[in-house]
N, C-alpha and C positions, 0 to 999 in steps of 0.2 A: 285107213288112209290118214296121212299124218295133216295135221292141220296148221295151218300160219297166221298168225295174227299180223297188220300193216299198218304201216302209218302211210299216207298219202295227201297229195295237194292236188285241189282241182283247178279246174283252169283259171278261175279269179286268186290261186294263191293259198286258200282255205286250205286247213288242216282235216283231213283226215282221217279216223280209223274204222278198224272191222277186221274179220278174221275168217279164212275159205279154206277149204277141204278140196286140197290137189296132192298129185301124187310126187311133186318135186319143188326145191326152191322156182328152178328157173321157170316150169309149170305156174308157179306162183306171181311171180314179176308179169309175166305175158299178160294173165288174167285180169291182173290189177290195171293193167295200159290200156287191155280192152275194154274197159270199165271208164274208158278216158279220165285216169288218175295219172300220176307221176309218181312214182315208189320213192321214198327217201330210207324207210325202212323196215325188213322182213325179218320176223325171229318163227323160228319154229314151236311152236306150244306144247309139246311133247320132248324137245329137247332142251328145254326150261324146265319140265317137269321129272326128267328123268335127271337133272344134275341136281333139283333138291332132294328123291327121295333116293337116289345112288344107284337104280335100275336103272338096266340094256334098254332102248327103245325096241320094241316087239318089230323082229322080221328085219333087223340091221346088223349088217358086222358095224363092231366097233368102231375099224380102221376108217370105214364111210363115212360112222356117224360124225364121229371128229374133224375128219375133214368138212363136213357140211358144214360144220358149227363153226370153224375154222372162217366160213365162207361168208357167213351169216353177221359173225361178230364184229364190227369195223373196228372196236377197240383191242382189240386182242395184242401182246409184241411180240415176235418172235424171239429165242432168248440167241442171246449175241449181237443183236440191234438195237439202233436206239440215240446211236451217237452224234454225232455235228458231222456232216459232211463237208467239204470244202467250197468256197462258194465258186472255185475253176468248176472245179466235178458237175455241181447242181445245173451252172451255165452250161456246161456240153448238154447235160441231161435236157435242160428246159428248150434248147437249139435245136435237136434232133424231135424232140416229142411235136414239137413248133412244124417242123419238116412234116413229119409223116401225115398227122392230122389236116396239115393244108393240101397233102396230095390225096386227100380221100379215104384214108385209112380209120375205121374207128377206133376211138378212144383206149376204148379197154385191148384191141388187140394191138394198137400202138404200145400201149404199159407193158402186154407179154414181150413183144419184140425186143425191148430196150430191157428190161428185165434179165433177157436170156443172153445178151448179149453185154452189159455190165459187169464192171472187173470190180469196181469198188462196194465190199462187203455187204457194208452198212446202206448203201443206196440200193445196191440191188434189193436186199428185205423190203425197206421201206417202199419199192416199186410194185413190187410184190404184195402186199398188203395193199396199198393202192388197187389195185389188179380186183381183190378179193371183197376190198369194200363196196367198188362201183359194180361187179356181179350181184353185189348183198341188196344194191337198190338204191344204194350213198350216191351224192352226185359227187364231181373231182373235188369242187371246195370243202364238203364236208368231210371225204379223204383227207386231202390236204390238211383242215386244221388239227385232223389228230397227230400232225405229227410237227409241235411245234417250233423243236427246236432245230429243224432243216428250213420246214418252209413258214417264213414271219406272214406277218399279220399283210403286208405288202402282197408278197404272192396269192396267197388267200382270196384277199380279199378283189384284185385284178382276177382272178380264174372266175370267181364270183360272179364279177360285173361281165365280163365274155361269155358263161354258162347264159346270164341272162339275157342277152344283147343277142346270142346266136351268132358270138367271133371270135370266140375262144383261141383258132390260128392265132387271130393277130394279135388276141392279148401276150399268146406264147409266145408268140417273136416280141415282141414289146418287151417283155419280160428279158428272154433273152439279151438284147442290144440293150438295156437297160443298168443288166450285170454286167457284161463287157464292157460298157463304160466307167462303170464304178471300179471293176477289176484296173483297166487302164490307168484311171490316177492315181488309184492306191498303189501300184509299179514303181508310177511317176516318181510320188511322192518316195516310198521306199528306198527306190533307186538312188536320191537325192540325199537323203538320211544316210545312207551307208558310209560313204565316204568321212563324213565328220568321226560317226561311230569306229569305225575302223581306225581311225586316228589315235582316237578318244584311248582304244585298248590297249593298239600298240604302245603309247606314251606312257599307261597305267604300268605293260608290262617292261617294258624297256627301267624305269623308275625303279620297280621292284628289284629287279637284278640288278640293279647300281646301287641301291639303297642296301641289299643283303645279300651279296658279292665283290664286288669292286670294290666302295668304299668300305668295310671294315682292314680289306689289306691295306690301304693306303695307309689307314689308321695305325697299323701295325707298326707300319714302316716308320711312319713320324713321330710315333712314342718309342722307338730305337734312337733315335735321335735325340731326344730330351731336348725341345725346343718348342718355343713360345708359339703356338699356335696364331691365326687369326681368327678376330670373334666368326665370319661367314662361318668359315672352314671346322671351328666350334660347333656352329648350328647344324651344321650339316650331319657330322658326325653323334649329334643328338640324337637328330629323328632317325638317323639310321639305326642306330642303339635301339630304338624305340620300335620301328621298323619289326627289325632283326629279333627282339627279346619278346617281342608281342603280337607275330604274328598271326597266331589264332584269333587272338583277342580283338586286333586291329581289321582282320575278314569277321568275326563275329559280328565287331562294331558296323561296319558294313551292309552283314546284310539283318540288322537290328531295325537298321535306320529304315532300307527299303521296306521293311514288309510294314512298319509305324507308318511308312510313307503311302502305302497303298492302302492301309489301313485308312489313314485321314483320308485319302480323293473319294474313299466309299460312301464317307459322311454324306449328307448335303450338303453343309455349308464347306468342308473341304473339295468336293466335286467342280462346286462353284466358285470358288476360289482358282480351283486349278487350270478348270474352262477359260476363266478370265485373264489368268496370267497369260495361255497357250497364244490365244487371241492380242493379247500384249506383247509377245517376245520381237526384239527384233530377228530380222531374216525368216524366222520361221511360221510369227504368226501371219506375213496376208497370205502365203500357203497354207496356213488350216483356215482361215477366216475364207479363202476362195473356193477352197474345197466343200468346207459346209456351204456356203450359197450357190453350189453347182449343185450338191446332192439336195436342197432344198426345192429347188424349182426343176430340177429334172423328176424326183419322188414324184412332186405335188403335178406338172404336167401329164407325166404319164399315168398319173389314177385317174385325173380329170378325163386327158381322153381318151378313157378306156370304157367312161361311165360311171365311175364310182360317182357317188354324191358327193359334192364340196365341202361337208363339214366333217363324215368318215374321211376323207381325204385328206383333212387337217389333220386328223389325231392321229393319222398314219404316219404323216408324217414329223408332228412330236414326234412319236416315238423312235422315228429313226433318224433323226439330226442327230445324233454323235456329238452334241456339245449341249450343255445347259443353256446359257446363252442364248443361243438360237434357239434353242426348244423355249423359252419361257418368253421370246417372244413370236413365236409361232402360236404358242398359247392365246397369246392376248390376239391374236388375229382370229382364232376361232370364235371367240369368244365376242368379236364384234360382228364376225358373218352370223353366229347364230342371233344376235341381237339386230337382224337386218344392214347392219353397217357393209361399209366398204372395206376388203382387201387391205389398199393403199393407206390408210390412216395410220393403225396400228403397225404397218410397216415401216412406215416415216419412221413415226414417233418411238420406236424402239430403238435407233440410233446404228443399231447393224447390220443394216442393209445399206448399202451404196444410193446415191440420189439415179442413178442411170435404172438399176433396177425395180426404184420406185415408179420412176416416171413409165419404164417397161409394161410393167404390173396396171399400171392405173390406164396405158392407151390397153389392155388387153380387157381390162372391164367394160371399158366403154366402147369397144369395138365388137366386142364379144366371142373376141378369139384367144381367147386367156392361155387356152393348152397351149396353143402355137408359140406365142408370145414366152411363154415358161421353156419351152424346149429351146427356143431361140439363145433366152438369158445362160442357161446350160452349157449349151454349145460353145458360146462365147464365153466364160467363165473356166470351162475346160481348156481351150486356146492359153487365158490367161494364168491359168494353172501352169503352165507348161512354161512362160513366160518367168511366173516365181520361182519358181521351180529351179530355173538357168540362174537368175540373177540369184536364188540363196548358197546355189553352189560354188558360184563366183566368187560370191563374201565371203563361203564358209572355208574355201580352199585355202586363204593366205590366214586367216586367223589360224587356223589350224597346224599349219607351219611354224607361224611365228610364236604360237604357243609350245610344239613340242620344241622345238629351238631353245626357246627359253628355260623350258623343265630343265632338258640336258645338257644344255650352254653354263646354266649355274651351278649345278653340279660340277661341272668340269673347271669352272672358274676356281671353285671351292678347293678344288683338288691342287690346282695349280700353284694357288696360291704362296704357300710353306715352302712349295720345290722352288719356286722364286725368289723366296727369301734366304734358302738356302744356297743357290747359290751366288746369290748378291754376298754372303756371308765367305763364302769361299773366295768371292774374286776380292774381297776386301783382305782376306787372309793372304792370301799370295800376295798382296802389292804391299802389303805392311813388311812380310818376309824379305821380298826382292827390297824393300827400299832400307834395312835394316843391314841385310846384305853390302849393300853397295857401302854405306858408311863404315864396315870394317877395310 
């Protein structure tokens, strides 16, 4: 009879081991529970020993063995998986799992469901594996953290706090409405950027074919003419030259500069620099600077009430503020709760938070309804998102005009200019002709 060794927690927490002679994993988990333990994890001791000395386990087909071992392993990857899901995708997933388990459905045969019925490759494995961890004795978070580059340290760590609370639903839905909102602004935002961007190319591309089409025929034409150029209409014809004789060199340069350029934000002190400017720009930084303090107090809300602890909660969300800045003084705020300090101080006094959401922050301390108070600042933050949003697209729409106007106004100017003198040159010629005329 093949044997299991376990790891287990009893009911104050305590770590566990030991190892029993049953005739099956899932034999094995049972046994353990009836033992009033909690399984976190089962390996087989015969199939640990048969993968160092290269022997069959006695009385197994192969095909079973591996699949056990398959079932057992929570680290294991299946090969084709492994990649970044999309965070729409993860949200359907996290919204349906949220569904089913609130209607009474357990866990692991909610994973089979959404498994068997998932289009997207990479999520269905990982659901899968999911599936085969928490069979193996894994609870969901420690499913979950194997696999960290779908689900961060956020998800985790909320499944976490729900496993242990006994609300797992609502952390799911939480989760879910969470993503959805973050999905939403980043749209917003998106949506609002487009329009510049798309300006931004056309004008690139429109430039290009007047720089190395158009203008060299003009050129043509006014060196057939043998006449005195103007200095604009010079320059113009330079960088077209320039343009035209060096275009690889001039796309080289290009994208030389961009990858130096992503290069430096990698740095630290280019990161922070570039954080700092974003947050400086007119139009577009109180749009990121709103953005971060929506996802700041909605993160740090929803871990709060979910259960997570308030200083895991800080570092969760360091990590997920999306700007230095903010994160370095998120920093100093943990850094005073764990010193018994207050929230509010280091929030002032880091200069990037608004005085409304200080004042927010500091009635939710002393009230002691801080989650509420955070989801609140959110909520409105998103409103006002929405607000910059309008008014960046406002500004960005006539700048953007009167900038491609101007690209191809000067060119055109440029162009004009010779044909002007030309025929200022002509009407001078005929009136000297007719007035020479008339005196014979």
């Amino acid at each position: 009879m093949p044997r299991y060794d376990y790891i287990a927690l009893d009911s104050r927490g305590n770590e566990t081991k030991g190892s029993i002679e049953v005739a099956s994993q899932n034999e094995a988990i049972g046994r353990v529970k009836e033992m009033g333990l909690f399984p976190t994890k089962i390996i087989e001791t015969e199939k640990v020993q048969e993968k160092s000395s290269g022997k069959k386990a006695k009385g197994k087909a192969p095909g079973k063995a591996g699949k056990k071992g398959g079932a057992m392993n929570i680290n294991i990857k299946i090969p084709g998986f492994g990649g970044k899901v999309k965070p729409k995708v993860l949200t359907t997933f996290t919204r349906q799992l949220a569904t089913l388990v609130d209607a009474g459905l357990p866990l692991l045969r909610g994973l089979r469901v959404l498994e068997k019925q998932e289009r997207n490759a990479t999520l269905k494995g990982i659901v899968g594996e999911l599936a085969l961890a928490i069979e193996g004795g894994s609870t969901f978070s420690e499913a979950l953290a194997q696999h960290p580059k779908v689900f961060n340290r956020l998800f985790v760590n909320m499944v976490k706090a729900g496993e242990l609370g006994g609300v797992l639903e609502v952390v799911l839905k939480r989760l879910a409405e969470f993503s959805e909102k973050a999905q939403k602004i980043k749209g917003k935002v998106k949506a609002a950027l487009f329009y510049p961007v798309a300006v931004m190319i056309v004008a690139c591309g429109i430039l290009i074919l007047l720089m190395v089409f158009v203008v060299p025929r003009f050129k043509e034409v006014f060196a057939g003419q043998g006449m005195k150029l103007p200095a604009f209409t010079e320059f113009v014809f330079e960088v077209s030259n320039a343009i035209k004789n060096n275009i690889l060199e001039t796309m080289g340069g290009a994208v030389v500069f961009v990858i130096l350029f992503l290069l430096f934000i990698k740095t630290k002190f280019g990161r922070y620099a570039w954080d700092k400017f974003k947050l400086k720009m007119p139009a577009i930084g109180p749009v990121i600077s709103r953005v971060s303090i929506s996802r700041f107090a909605r993160t740090l809300g929803t871990l709060v009430s979910s259960g997570v602890p308030i200083l895991q909660a800080l570092t969760i969300v360091k990590e997920t503020a999306g700007n230095v800045i903010i994160s370095n003084a998120i920093g100093k705020v943990h850094e005073s709760v764990k010193e018994g300090e207050t929230i509010t101080a280091p929030l002032e006094a880091s200069g990037v938070f608004p005085p409304m959401v200080v004042s927010m922050v500091d009635v939710g301390e002393q009230t002691g309804a801080m989650p509420e108070m955070l989801l609140k600042i959110a909520d409105n933050y998103d409103e006002e998102v929405d607000n910059a949003v309008s008014a960046m697209t406002s500004l960005l729409e006539p700048i953007m005009i009167v900038f491609l106007a101007v690209v191809v106004g000067s060119i055109v100017i440029a162009m004009f200019l010779p044909l002007i003198a030309m025929i200022s040159n002509l009407s001078g010629d005929e009136s000297g002709g007719n007035g020479g005329g008339g005196g014979d």
